[in-house]
Rosetta silent file (secondary structure, phi, psi, omega in degrees, C-alpha in Angstrom):
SEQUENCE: XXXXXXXXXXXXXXXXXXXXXXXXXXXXXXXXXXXXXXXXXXXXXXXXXXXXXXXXXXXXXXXXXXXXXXXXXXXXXXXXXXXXXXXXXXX
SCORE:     score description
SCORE:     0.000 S_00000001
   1 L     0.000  -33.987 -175.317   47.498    6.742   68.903 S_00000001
   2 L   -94.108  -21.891 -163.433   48.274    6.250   72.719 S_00000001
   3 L    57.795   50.717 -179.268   51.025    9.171   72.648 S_00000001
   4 L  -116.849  138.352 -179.209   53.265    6.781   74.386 S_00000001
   5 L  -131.873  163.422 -163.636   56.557    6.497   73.119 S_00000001
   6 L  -155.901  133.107  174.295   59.392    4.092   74.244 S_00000001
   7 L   -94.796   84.508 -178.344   63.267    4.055   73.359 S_00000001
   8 L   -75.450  133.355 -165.282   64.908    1.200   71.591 S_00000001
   9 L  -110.287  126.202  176.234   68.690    0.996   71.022 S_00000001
  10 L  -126.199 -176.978  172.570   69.472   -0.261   67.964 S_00000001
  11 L   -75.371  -30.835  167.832   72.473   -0.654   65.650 S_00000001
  12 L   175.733  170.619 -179.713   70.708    0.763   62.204 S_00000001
  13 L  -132.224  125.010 -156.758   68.055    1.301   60.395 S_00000001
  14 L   -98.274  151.511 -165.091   67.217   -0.111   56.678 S_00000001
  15 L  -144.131  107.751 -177.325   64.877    2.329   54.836 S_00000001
  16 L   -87.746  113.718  166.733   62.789    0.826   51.811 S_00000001
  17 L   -93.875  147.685  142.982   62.666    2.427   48.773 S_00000001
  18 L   109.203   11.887 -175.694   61.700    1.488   45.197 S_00000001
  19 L   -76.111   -9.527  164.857   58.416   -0.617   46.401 S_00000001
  20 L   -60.496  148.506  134.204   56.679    0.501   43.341 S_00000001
  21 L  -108.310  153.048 -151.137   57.097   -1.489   40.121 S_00000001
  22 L  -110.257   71.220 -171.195   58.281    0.194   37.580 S_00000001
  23 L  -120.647   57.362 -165.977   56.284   -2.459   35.125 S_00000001
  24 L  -113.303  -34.159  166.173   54.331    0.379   33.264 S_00000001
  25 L   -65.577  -38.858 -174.017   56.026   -0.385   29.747 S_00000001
  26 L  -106.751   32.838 -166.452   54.644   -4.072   29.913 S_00000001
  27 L  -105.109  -33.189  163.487   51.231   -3.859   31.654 S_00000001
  28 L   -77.102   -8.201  155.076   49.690   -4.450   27.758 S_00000001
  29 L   -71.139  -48.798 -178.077   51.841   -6.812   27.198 S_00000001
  30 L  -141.596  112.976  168.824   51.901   -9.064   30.251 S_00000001
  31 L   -11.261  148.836  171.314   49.100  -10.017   33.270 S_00000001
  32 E  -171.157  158.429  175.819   50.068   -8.016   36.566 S_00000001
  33 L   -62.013 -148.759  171.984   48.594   -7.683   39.664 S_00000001
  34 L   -68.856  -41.046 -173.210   46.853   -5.540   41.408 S_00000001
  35 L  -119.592   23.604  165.066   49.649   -3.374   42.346 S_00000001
  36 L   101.460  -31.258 -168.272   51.732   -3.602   39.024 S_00000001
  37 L   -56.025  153.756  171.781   53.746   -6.502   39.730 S_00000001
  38 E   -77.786  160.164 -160.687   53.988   -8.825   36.863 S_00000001
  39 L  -117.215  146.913  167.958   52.716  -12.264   37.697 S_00000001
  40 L  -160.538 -173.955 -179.141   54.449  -15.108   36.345 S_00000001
  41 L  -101.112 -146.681  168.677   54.869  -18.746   36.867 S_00000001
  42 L   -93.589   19.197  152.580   57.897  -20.824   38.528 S_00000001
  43 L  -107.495   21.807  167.508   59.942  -20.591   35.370 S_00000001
  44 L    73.220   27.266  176.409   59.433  -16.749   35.250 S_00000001
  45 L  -110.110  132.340 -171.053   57.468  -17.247   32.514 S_00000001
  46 L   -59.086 -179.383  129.726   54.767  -14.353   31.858 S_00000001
  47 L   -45.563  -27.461  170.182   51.559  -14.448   30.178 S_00000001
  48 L   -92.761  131.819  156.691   52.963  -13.376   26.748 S_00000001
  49 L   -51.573  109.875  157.789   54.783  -16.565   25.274 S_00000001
  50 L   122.178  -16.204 -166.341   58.339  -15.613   25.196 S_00000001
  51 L  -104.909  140.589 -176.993   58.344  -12.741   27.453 S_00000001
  52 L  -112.228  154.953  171.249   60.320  -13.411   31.160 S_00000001
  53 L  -147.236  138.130  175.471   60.105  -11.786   34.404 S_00000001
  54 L  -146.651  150.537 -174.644   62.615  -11.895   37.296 S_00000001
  55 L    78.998 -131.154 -164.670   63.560   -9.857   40.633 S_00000001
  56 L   -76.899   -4.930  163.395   61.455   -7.195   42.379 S_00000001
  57 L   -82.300  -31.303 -178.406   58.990   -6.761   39.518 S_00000001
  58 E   -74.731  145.437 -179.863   57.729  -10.017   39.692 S_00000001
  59 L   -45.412  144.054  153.369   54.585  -10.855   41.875 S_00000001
  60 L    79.295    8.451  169.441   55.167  -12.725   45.301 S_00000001
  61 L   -72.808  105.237 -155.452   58.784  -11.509   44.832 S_00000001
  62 L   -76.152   80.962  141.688   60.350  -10.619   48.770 S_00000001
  63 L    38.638   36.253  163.167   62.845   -8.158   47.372 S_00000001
  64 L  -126.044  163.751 -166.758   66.208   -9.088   47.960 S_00000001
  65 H   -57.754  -37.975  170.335   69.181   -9.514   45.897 S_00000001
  66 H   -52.932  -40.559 -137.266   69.555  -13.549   46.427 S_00000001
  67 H   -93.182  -55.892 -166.317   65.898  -14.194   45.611 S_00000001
  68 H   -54.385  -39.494 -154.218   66.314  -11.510   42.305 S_00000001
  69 H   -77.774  -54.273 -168.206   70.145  -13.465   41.167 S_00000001
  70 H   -56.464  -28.303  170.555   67.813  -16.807   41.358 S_00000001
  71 H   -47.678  -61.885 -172.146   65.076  -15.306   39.681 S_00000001
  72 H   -87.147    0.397  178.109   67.054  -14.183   36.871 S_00000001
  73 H   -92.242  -78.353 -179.298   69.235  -17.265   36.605 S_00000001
  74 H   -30.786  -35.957 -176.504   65.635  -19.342   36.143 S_00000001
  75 H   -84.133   -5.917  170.264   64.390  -16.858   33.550 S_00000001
  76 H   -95.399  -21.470  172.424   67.607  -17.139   31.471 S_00000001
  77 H   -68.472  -46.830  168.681   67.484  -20.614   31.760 S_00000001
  78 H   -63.131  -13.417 -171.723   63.826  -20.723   30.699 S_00000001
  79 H  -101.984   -7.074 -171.899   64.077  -18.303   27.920 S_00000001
  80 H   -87.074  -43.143  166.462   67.372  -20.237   26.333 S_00000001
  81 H   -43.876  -53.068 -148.199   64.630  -23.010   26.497 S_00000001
  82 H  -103.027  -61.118 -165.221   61.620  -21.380   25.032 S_00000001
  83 H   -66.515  -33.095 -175.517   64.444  -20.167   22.116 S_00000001
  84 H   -81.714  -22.551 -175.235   66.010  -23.593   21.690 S_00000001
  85 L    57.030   29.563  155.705   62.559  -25.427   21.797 S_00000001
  86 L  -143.544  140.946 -168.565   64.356  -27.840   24.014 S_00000001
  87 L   -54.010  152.095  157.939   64.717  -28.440   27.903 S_00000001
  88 L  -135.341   28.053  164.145   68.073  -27.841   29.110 S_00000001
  89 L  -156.385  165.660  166.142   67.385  -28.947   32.787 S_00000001
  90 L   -63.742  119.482 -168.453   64.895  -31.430   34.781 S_00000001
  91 L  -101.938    0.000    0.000   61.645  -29.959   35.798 S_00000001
């Protein structure tokens, strides 16, 4: 906009891909935003009883691999729950 340019030395550069979700098989199944992610609550649990969501699909998810492992460790925890009809941790 100003046509000013200025040269910063850096070390690398990370280049984001894959910012879509690819939630197109479940958007009649299960609530999503605006922008496809699926929305869920803090046990990953959707709108459809029974159905889970975890990593980079889910809404308010920042996209990295720790946040995605934790994600998917709560929704296997919650869904052994939801199968067992019994808690198997304190909420």
């Amino acid at each position: 906009k100003t046509n000013q340019s200025e040269e910063i030395d850096i070390d690398g550069v990370f280049v984001s891909v894959g910012r879509t979700p690819q939630s197109e098989p479940f958007t009649n199944l299960v609530r999503c935003n605006e922008r496809g992610f699926i929305i869920t609550d803090r046990d990953m649990a959707t709108s459809q009883d029974g159905i889970f969501a975890a990593g980079d699909i889910r809404a308010g998810s920042i996209m990295q691999i720790s946040t995605a492992v934790g994600d998917g460790t709560i929704a296997g925890i919650s869904a052994s729950e939801y199968i067992l009809m019994k808690p198997i941790r304190n909420k």
